[in-house]
C-alpha positions in Angstrom: 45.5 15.0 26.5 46.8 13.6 23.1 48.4 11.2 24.4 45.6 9.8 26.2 43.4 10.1 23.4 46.1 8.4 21.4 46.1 5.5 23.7 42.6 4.7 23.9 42.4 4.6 20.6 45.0 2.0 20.4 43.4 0.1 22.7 39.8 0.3 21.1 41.8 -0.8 18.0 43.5 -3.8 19.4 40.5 -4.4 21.3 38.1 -4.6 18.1 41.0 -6.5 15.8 40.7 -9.6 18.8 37.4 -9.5 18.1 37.0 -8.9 14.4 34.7 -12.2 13.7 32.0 -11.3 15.8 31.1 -9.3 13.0 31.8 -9.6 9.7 29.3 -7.9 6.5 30.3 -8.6 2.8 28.8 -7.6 -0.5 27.4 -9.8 -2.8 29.5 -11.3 -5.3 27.3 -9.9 -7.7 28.4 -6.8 -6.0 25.1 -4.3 -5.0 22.7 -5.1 -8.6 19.3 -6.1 -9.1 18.6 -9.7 -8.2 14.8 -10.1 -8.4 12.7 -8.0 -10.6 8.8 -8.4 -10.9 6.0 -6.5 -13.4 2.4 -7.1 -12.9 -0.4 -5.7 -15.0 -4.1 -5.9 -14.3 -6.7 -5.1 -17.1 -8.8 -1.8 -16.3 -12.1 -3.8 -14.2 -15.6 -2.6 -13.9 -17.3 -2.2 -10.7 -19.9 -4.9 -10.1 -22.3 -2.5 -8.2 -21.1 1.1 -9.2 -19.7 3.4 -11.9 -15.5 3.2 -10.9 -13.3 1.0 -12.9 -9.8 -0.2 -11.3 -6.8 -1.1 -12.7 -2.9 -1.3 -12.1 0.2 -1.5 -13.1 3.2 -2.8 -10.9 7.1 -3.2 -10.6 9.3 -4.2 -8.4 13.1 -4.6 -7.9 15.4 -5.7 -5.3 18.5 -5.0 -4.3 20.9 -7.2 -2.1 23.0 -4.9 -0.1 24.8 -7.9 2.2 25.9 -11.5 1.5 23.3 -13.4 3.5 25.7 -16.4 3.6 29.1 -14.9 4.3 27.6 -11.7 6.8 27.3 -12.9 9.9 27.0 -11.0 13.9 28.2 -13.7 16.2 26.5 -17.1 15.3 23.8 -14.9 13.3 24.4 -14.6 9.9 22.6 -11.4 8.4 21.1 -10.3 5.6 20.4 -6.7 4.3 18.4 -5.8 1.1 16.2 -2.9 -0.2 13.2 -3.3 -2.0 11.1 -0.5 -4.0 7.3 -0.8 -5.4 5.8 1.7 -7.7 1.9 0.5 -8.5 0.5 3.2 -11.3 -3.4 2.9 -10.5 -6.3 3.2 -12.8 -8.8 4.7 -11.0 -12.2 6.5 -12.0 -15.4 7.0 -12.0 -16.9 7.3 -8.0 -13.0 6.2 -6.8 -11.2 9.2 -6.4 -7.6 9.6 -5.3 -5.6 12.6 -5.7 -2.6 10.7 -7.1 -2.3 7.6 -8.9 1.0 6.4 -8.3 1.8 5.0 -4.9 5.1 3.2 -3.5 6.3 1.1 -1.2 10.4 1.3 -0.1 11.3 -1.1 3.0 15.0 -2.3 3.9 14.8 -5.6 5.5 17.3 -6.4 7.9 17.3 -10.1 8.9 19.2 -12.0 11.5 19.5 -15.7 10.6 19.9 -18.2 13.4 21.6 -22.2 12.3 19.7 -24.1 14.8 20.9 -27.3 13.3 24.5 -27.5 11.8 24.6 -27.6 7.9 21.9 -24.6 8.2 18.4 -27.2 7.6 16.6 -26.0 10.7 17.2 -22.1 11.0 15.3 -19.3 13.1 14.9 -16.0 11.4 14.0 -12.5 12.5 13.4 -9.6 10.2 12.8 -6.3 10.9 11.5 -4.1 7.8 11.1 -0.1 8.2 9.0 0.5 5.0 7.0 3.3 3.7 4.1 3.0 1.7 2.2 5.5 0.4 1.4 8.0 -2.3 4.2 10.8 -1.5 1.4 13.4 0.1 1.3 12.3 3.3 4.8 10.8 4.3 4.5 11.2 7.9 1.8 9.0 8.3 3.2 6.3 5.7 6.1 4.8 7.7 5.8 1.4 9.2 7.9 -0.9 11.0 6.8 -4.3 9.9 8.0 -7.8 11.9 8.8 -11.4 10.9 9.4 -14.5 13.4 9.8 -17.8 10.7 11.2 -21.2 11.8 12.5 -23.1 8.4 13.1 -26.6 8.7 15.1 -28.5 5.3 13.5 -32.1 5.8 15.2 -33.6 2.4 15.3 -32.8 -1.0 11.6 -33.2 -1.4 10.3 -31.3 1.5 11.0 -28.2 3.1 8.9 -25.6 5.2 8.3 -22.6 7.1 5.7 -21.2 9.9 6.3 -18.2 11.6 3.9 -15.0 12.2 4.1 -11.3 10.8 3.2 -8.6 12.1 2.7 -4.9 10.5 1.1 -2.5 13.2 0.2 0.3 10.5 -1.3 -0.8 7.2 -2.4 -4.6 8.2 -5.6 -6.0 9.2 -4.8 -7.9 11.6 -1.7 -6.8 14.0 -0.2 -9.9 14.2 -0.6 -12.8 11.3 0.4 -17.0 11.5 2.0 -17.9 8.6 3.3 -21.4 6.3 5.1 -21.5 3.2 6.3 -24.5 1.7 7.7 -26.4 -1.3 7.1 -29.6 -1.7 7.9 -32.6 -4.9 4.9 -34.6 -4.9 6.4 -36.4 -7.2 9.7 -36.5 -9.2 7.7 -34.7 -11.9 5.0 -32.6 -9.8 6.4 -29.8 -7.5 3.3 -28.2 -5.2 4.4 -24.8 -3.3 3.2 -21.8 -1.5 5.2 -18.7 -1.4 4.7 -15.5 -0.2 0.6 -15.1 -1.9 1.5 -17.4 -4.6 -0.1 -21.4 -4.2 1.3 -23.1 -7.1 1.5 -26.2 -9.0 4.1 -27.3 -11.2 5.2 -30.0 -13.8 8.3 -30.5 -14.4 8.4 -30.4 -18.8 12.2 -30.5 -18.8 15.2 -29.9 -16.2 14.5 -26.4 -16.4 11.1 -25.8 -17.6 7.8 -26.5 -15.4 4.1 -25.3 -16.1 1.1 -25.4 -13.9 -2.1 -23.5 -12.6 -1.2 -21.1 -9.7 -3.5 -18.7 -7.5 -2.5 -15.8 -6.0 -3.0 -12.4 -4.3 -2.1 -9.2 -6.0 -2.6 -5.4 -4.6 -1.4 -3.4 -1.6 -2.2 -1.4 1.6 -0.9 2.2 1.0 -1.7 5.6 2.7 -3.3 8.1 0.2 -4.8 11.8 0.4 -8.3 11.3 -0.6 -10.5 14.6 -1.1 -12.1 13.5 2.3 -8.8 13.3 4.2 -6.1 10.7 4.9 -7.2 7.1 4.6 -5.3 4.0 4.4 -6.5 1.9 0.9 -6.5 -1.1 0.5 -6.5 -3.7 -3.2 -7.1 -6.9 -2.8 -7.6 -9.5 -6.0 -7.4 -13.1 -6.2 -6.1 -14.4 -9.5 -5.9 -17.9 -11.0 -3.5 -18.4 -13.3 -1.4 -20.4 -15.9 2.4 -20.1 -14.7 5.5 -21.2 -16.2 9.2 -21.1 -14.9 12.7 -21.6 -16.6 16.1 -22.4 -15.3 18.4 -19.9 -16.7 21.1 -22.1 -15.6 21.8 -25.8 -15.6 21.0 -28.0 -13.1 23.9 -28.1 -10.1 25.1 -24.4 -11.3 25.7 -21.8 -8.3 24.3 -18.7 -10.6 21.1 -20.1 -10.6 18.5 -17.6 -12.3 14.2 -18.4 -12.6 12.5 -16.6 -15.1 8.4 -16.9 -14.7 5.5 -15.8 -16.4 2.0 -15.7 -15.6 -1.3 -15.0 -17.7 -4.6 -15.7 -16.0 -8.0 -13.8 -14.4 -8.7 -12.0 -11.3 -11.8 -13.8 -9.8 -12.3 -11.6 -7.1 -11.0 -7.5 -6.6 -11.8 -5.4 -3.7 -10.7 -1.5 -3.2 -11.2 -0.3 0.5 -10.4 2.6 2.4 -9.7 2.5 6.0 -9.7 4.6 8.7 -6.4 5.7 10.2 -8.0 4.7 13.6 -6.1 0.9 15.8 -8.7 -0.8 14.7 -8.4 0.1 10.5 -12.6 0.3 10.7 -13.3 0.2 6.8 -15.0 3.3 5.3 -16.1 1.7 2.0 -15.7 -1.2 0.2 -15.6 -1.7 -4.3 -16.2 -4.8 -5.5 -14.7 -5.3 -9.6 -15.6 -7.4 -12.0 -12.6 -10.1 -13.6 -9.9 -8.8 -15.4 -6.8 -10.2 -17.5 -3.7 -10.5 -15.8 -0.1 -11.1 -16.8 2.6 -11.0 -14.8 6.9 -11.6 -15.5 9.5 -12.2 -12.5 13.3 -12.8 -13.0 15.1 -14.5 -9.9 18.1 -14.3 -8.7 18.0 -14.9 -5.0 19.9 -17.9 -3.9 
């Protein structure tokens, strides 16, 4: 019986060493450390039609866990990171939570696609098991969120995304169409849209630009309320005055971003949400501006 055992596992062995670069998952050089950090703070807001006032405080870090560009399963490379949210809430008045503090924790795991050689057209697929919630009700928290995104790497001026999204539990709609791009306008003028963030930027210096940005801070957590489990919901639209520096010169592989924001919210919703398919909205808030400033530092490249 040993010696069978003992044989099979030489073969499995043999068997995985012919076969060892269909999959291959390395660390980062930088080996597992931070390498993009964000704090956002929104000023305490008064309710335009009630007596609550909002505010928040949020942080985020994330961790790369594989080497996007040396990981690879087959002709897929892939990509592993964690990412962690903790939003401190100022609530009060008529909105009433049990806790304040809510978090988010996902690990997205992404499979990268080279449709064209050289990696400027590539088709990627994430899959992101995240939790978001306030710690008192974890089993309904959990979420397994979806991304389809086509790139495409034109030139040096232009390059662009679509693709759809699609987060069964918390979003609003199922299923979401997408675009992000960046785009140089000009050699001095850089317009893009990332994630929630439109921006547009002029370039001072090699490493410095400046311009206005809009952009779409909050959340969609599961909280205890004193009625039950509800999903809530912040929603603001900010406007603001952004500015990012090169940490490293132009051409250097270490390249590092550091941004800062100050601007107004110009709209804020807080909603809660039935836990029902359809997400049916209990009630709605509706704040009054409030200052916002905001510091990221980048390292994802």
């Amino acid at each position: 019986m040993h010696r069978l055992f003992l044989a099979l596992l030489l073969i499995f062995i043999g068997s995985a060493s012919a076969q060892d670069e269909l999959w291959t998952l390395r660390l980062p050089d930088t080996a597992v450390l931070p390498s993009y950090v964000k704090a956002t703070w929104i000023a305490k807001m008064g309710e335009r039609h009630g007596g609550s006032h909002l505010g928040l405080q949020d942080y985020t870090v994330n961790i790369p866990i594989a080497d996007g560009r040396r990981s690879h399963v087959g002709k897929c490379w892939i990509n592993f990171q964690g990412n962690a949210t903790v939003t401190l809430l100022d609530v009060g008045g008529e909105l009433n939570l049990r806790r304040d503090e809510v978090f988010v924790f996902s690990l997205p795991i992404t499979l990268i696609y080279p449709v064209q050689e050289g990696g400027d057209r590539r088709l990627m697929f994430t899959v992101i098991p995240r939790y978001a919630g306030d710690a008192d009700c974890a089993a309904h928290a959990w979420d397994l969120s979806i991304v389809l995104d086509y790139m495409v790497h034109r030139n040096e001026q232009l390059s662009y995304s679509i693709g759809l999204a699609a987060s069964p539990r918390f979003a609003e709609y199922v299923v979401v169409p997408y675009i992000t791009f960046a785009w140089h306008a000009t050699p001095g003028w850089l317009l893009r849209l990332r994630g929630y963030q439109l921006a547009a930027l002029y370039a001072c210096s090699d490493r410095l630009r400046i311009g206005p940005s809009i952009s779409s801070e909050g959340g969609s957590w599961m909280v205890s309320t004193p009625e039950g489990r509800r999903i809530f919901r912040v929603r603001s639209l900010t406007a603001s005055l952004t500015a990012e520096y090169m940490l490293s010169p132009t051409g250097d592989k270490s390249k590092g971003i550091l941004s800062a924001s100050i601007g107004s919210t110009l709209a804020t919703i807080a909603e809660f949400c039935h836990r029902n398919p359809k997400r049916d909205s209990i009630s709605q808030r509706h704040y009054h501006p409030g200052l916002v400033l905001s510091f990221e530092l980048d390292f994802r490249f």
